[in-house]
C-alpha positions as CSV (number, residue, x, y, z in Angstrom):
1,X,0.0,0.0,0.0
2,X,1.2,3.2,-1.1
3,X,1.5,6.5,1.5
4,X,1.8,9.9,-0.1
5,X,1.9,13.3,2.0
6,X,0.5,16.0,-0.1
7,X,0.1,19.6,0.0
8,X,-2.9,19.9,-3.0
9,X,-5.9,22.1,-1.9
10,X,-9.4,20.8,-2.7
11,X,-12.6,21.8,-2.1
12,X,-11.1,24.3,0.7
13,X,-9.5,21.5,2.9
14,X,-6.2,20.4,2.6
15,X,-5.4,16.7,1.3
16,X,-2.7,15.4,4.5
17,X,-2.0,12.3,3.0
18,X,-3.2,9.7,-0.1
19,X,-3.8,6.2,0.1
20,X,-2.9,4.5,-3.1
21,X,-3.2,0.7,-4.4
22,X,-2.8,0.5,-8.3
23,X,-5.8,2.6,-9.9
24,X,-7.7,3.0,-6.1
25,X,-6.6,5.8,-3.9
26,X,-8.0,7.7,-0.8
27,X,-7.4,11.0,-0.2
28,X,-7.5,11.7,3.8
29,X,-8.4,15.4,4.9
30,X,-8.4,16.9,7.8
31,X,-12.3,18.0,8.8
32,X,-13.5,20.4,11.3
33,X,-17.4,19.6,12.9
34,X,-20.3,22.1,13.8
35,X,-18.9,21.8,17.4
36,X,-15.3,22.6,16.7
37,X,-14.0,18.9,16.9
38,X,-11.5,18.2,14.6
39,X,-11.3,14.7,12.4
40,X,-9.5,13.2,9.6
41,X,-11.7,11.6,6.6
42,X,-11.4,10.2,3.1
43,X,-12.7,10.3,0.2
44,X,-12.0,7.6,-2.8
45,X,-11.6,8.1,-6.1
46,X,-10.7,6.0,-9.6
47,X,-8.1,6.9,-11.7
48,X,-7.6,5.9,-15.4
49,X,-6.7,7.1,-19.2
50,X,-8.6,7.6,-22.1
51,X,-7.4,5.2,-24.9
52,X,-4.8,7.7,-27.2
53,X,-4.4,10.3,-24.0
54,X,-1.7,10.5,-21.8
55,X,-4.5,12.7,-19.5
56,X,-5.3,11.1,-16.0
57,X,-9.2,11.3,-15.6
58,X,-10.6,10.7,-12.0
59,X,-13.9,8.8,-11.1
60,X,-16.0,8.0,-8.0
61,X,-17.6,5.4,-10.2
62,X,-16.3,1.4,-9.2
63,X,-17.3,-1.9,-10.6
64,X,-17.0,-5.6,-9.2
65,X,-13.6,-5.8,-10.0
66,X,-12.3,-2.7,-8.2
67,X,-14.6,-4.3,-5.0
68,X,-11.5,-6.4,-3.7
69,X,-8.8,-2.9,-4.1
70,X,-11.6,-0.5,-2.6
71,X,-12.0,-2.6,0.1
72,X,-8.2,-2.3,0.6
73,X,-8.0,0.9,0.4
74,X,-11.1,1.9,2.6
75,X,-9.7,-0.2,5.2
76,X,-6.3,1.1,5.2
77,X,-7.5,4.9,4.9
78,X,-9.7,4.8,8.0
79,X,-7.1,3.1,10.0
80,X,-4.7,5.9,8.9
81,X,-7.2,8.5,10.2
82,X,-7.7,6.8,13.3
83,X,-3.8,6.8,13.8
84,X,-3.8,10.5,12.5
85,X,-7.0,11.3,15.0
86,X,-5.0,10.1,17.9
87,X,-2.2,12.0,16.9
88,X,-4.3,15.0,16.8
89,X,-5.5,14.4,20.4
90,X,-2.1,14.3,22.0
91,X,-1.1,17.2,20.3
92,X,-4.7,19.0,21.8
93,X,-4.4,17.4,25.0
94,X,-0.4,17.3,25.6
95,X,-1.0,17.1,29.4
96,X,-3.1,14.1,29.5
97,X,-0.9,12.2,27.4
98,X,1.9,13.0,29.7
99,X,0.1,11.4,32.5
Protein backbone atom coordinates (compact mmCIF):
# COMPACT_ATOMS: atom_id res chain seq x y z
CA UNK A 1 0.00 0.00 0.00
CA UNK A 2 1.23 3.19 -1.05
CA UNK A 3 1.46 6.47 1.49
CA UNK A 4 1.82 9.90 -0.07
CA UNK A 5 1.90 13.34 2.01
CA UNK A 6 0.53 15.99 -0.05
CA UNK A 7 0.09 19.61 0.02
CA UNK A 8 -2.91 19.93 -2.98
CA UNK A 9 -5.86 22.14 -1.86
CA UNK A 10 -9.43 20.80 -2.69
CA UNK A 11 -12.55 21.82 -2.05
CA UNK A 12 -11.12 24.31 0.66
CA UNK A 13 -9.53 21.47 2.88
CA UNK A 14 -6.23 20.37 2.65
CA UNK A 15 -5.40 16.66 1.31
CA UNK A 16 -2.74 15.37 4.55
CA UNK A 17 -1.99 12.27 3.02
CA UNK A 18 -3.17 9.67 -0.13
CA UNK A 19 -3.81 6.16 0.10
CA UNK A 20 -2.90 4.54 -3.10
CA UNK A 21 -3.23 0.72 -4.35
CA UNK A 22 -2.84 0.51 -8.28
CA UNK A 23 -5.77 2.59 -9.92
CA UNK A 24 -7.74 3.04 -6.08
CA UNK A 25 -6.59 5.85 -3.86
CA UNK A 26 -7.96 7.71 -0.80
CA UNK A 27 -7.44 10.97 -0.24
CA UNK A 28 -7.46 11.69 3.78
CA UNK A 29 -8.43 15.37 4.93
CA UNK A 30 -8.43 16.87 7.77
CA UNK A 31 -12.30 18.02 8.84
CA UNK A 32 -13.46 20.40 11.32
CA UNK A 33 -17.40 19.62 12.93
CA UNK A 34 -20.26 22.14 13.75
CA UNK A 35 -18.91 21.75 17.36
CA UNK A 36 -15.31 22.57 16.66
CA UNK A 37 -14.02 18.89 16.92
CA UNK A 38 -11.50 18.24 14.56
CA UNK A 39 -11.27 14.72 12.42
CA UNK A 40 -9.52 13.22 9.59
CA UNK A 41 -11.66 11.55 6.57
CA UNK A 42 -11.38 10.18 3.09
CA UNK A 43 -12.70 10.32 0.17
CA UNK A 44 -12.00 7.65 -2.79
CA UNK A 45 -11.55 8.05 -6.09
CA UNK A 46 -10.69 5.96 -9.62
CA UNK A 47 -8.10 6.88 -11.65
CA UNK A 48 -7.61 5.94 -15.40
CA UNK A 49 -6.67 7.15 -19.15
CA UNK A 50 -8.55 7.64 -22.10
CA UNK A 51 -7.39 5.23 -24.93
CA UNK A 52 -4.84 7.66 -27.17
CA UNK A 53 -4.39 10.25 -24.00
CA UNK A 54 -1.67 10.49 -21.85
CA UNK A 55 -4.47 12.66 -19.53
CA UNK A 56 -5.31 11.05 -16.01
CA UNK A 57 -9.16 11.28 -15.63
CA UNK A 58 -10.61 10.74 -12.04
CA UNK A 59 -13.93 8.78 -11.10
CA UNK A 60 -15.96 8.04 -7.96
CA UNK A 61 -17.59 5.37 -10.19
CA UNK A 62 -16.34 1.45 -9.17
CA UNK A 63 -17.32 -1.87 -10.60
CA UNK A 64 -17.02 -5.59 -9.19
CA UNK A 65 -13.59 -5.77 -9.99
CA UNK A 66 -12.33 -2.74 -8.22
CA UNK A 67 -14.58 -4.27 -4.97
CA UNK A 68 -11.54 -6.43 -3.73
CA UNK A 69 -8.76 -2.88 -4.10
CA UNK A 70 -11.57 -0.50 -2.61
CA UNK A 71 -12.04 -2.64 0.14
CA UNK A 72 -8.24 -2.31 0.59
CA UNK A 73 -7.98 0.86 0.38
CA UNK A 74 -11.06 1.88 2.61
CA UNK A 75 -9.66 -0.22 5.22
CA UNK A 76 -6.27 1.12 5.21
CA UNK A 77 -7.54 4.93 4.87
CA UNK A 78 -9.67 4.77 7.96
CA UNK A 79 -7.07 3.09 10.05
CA UNK A 80 -4.67 5.87 8.91
CA UNK A 81 -7.19 8.53 10.22
CA UNK A 82 -7.70 6.77 13.31
CA UNK A 83 -3.85 6.83 13.77
CA UNK A 84 -3.75 10.47 12.47
CA UNK A 85 -7.04 11.28 15.03
CA UNK A 86 -5.00 10.08 17.92
CA UNK A 87 -2.21 12.01 16.93
CA UNK A 88 -4.32 15.04 16.84
CA UNK A 89 -5.54 14.39 20.37
CA UNK A 90 -2.07 14.26 21.96
CA UNK A 91 -1.15 17.21 20.34
CA UNK A 92 -4.70 18.97 21.79
CA UNK A 93 -4.37 17.37 24.99
CA UNK A 94 -0.42 17.34 25.62
CA UNK A 95 -1.04 17.12 29.39
CA UNK A 96 -3.14 14.15 29.48
CA UNK A 97 -0.92 12.24 27.44
CA UNK A 98 1.90 12.99 29.70
CA UNK A 99 0.08 11.44 32.46
Amino acid sequence: MENQKATKKEGGNRIVETVREGAIGANIRVGQSSDGNLGHYFSISRAWKRQGTDKWFYSDRFYPRHAELLAKVATEAAERCDRLDKELDAEQDPVEEAA
